[in-house]
C-alpha positions in Angstrom: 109.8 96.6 35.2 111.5 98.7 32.9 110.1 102.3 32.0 108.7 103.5 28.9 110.3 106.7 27.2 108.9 109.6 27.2 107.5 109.7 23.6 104.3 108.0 22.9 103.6 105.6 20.4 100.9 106.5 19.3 101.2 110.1 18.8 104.4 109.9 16.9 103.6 107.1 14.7 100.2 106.0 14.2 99.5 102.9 13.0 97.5 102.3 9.2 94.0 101.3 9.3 94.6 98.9 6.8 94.6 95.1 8.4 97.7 93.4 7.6 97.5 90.2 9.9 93.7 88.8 10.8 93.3 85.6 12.8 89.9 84.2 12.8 88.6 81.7 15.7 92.2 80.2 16.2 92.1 76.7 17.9 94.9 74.5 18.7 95.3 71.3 21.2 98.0 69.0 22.5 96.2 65.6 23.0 92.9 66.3 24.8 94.1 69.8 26.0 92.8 72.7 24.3 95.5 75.6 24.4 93.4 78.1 21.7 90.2 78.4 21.9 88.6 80.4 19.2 91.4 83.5 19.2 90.4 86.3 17.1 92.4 89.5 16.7 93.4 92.3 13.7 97.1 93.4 13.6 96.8 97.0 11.0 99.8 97.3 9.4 102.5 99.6 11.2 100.6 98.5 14.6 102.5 97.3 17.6 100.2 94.8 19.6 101.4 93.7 22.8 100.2 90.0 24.1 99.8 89.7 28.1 98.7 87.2 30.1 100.0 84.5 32.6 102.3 81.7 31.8 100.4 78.9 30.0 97.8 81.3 28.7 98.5 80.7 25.4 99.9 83.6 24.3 103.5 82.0 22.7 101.7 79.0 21.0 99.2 81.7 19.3 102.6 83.4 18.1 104.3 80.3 16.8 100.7 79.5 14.8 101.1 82.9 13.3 104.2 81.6 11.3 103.0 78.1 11.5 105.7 76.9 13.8 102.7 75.1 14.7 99.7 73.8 12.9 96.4 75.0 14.1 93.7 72.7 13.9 90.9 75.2 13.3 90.0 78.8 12.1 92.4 80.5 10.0 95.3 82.9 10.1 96.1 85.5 7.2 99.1 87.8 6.8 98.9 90.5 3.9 96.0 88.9 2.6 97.5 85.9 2.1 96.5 82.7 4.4 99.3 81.3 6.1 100.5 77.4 6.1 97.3 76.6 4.3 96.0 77.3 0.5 92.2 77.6 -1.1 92.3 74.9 -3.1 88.7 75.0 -5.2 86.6 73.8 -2.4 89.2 72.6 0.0 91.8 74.1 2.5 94.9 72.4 2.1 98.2 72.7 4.6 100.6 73.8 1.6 104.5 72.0 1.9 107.6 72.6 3.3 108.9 74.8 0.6 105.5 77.2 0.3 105.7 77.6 3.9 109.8 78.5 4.4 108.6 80.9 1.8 105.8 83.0 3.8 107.9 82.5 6.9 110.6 85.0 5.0 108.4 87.4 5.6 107.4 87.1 9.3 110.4 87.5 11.3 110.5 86.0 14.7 112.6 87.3 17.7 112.8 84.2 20.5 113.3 84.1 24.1 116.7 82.3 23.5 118.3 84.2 20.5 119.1 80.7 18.5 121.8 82.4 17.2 124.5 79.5 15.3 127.4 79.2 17.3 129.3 78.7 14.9 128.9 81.9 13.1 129.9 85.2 14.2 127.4 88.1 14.8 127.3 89.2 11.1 127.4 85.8 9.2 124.3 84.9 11.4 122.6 87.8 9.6 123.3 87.9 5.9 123.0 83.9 6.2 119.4 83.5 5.7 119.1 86.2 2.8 121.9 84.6 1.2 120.4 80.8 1.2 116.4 81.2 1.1 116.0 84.9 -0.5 119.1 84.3 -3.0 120.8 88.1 -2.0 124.2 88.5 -3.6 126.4 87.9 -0.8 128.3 91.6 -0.8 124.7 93.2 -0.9 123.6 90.8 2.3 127.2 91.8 4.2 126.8 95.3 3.5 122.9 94.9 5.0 124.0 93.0 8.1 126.6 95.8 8.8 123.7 98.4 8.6 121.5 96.3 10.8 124.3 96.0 13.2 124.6 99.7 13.3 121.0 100.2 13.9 120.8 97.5 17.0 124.2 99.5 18.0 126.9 96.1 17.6 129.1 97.1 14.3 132.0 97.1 16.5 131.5 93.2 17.4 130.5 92.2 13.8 133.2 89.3 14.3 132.2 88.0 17.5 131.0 84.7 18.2 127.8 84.4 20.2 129.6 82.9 23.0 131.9 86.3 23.0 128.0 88.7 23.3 126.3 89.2 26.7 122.7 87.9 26.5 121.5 91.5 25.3 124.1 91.8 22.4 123.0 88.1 21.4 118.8 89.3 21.4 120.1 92.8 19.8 121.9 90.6 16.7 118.7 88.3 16.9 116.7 91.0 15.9 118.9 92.2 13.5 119.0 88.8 12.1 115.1 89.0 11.7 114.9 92.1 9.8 117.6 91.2 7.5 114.9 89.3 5.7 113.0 92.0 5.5 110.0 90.8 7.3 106.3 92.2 7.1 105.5 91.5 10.6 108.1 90.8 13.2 106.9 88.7 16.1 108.9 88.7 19.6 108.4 85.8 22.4 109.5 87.7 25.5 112.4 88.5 24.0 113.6 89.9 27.2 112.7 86.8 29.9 115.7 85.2 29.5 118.2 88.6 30.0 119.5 89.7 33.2 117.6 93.0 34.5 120.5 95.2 33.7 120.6 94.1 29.7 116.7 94.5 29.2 117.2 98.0 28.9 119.2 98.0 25.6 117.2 95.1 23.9 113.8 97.3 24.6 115.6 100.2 23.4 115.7 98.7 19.8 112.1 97.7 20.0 111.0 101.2 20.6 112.9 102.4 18.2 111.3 99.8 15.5 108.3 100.4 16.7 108.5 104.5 16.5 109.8 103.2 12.9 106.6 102.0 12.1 107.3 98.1 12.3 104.1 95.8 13.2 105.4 94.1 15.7 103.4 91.4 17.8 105.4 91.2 21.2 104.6 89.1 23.7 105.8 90.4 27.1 105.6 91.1 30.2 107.4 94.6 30.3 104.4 96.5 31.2 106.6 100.1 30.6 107.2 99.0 26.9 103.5 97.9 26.5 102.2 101.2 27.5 104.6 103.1 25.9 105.3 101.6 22.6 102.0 99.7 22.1 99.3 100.6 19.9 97.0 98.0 21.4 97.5 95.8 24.5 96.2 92.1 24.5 95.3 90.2 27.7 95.0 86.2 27.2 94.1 83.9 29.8 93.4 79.9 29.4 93.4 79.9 25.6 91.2 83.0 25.1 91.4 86.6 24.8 89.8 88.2 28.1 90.2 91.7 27.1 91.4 94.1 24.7 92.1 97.6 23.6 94.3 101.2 23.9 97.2 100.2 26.6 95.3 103.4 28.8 92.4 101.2 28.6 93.3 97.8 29.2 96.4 98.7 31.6 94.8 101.7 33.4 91.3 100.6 33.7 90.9 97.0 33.0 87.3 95.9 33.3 88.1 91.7 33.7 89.0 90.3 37.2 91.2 88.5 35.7 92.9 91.5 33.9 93.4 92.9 37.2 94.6 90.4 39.4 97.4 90.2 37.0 98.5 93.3 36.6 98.3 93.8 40.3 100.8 90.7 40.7 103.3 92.6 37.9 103.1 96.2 39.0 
């Protein structure tokens, strides 16, 4: 496990107390297997909530409903006040269309486990592509953006290479550069750092601290217990489609209170 740094969280940055994503009773199934089961959870804006739990626990299916990568089939899911994939319509919740809901994914970014970066492009065009074609950026304004972002993630030196050219760290770093090109209101990770070799985790994390002591919410799900506890505001566990237990990251990581809670951070610490 990687450590955390030495500054904490949430001393230097605390986050608002104003709610900027809320998720109410959450369900979703696959056939006859219920994945969600009645989720509930507040994200305040500038919080950094970290999602635990074992594989299968639902955890990455709750983050993909967020930005409804996948429909939910009950409770509802808001983002700045605003419900997400669905609309009010008189009396009636409606899922809204393809175009409505590329638009309010703009502004939840999404860091995956396998960077999806386009082969095709190098490191830069991957970033100033999407504010280009959905948010309509003038193209010299979205290059000079990407080469800022590259800076910040610590790549303007490799601005021309190909993903095939980037270690799996540089690919995640642009990745995340990528996501806050569009300048998203909540950035979302799914273990962004399962799929690196041990030695690259470090540098990928180092970013994510670094947004998160910026004052980014951030929903990460993870297993890097050093980053939780360090960089978190609030630490999530999930097990079997529900949330088992909640809280401060001292709380939750230091005294957990659920069996289940304990079993598995005994089996990752």
């Amino acid at each position: 496990m990687t450590e955390a740094p030495a500054f904490s969280r949430q001393q230097d940055h605390p986050a608002s107390s104003a709610p900027l994503l809320v998720a109410t009773n959450v369900r979703k199934h696959y056939g006859g297997i219920e994945v969600l089961k009645g989720i509930s959870l507040t994200v305040n804006a500038g919080e950094v909530m970290c999602l635990l739990g074992p594989s299968g626990s639902g955890k990455s299916t709750f983050l993909r409903c967020i930005n409804h990568l996948e429909r939910i089939d009950g409770g509802r899911i808001s983002v700045g006040g605003e419900l997400i994939g669905y609309a009010q319509r008189q009396d009636r919740i409606v899922e809204m269309n393809p175009r409505e809901v590329a638009k309010q994914r703009s502004g939840i970014g999404m860091v995956f486990q396998r960077f999806n970066l386009f082969p095709h492009m190098t490191a830069l065009e991957n970033i100033w592509a999407a504010p280009v074609g959905v948010k309509k950026v003038p193209r010299q304004q979205a290059l000079q953006r990407g080469m800022e972002l590259l800076e910040r993630v610590g790549l303007a030196p490799l601005a021309k290479a190909y993903p095939a050219q980037l270690s799996g760290g540089q690919q995640q770093r642009v990745a995340i550069a990528r996501a806050l090109a569009m300048d998203p209101q909540l950035l979302l990770f799914d273990e962004p750092t399962s799929a690196l070799d041990p030695e690259l985790v470090g540098d990928v994390l180092d970013v994510m601290r670094t947004l998160a002591a910026d004052g980014m919410t951030m929903i990460v799900v993870t297993h890097e217990i050093g980053f939780a506890r360090g960089a978190g505001d609030s630490v999530v566990f999930m097990d079997g489609g529900v949330v088992v237990e909640s809280g401060a990251p001292a709380d939750v990581l230091d005294n957990p209170q659920n069996p289940r809670t304990i079993a598995f951070l005994e089996s990752v610490m």
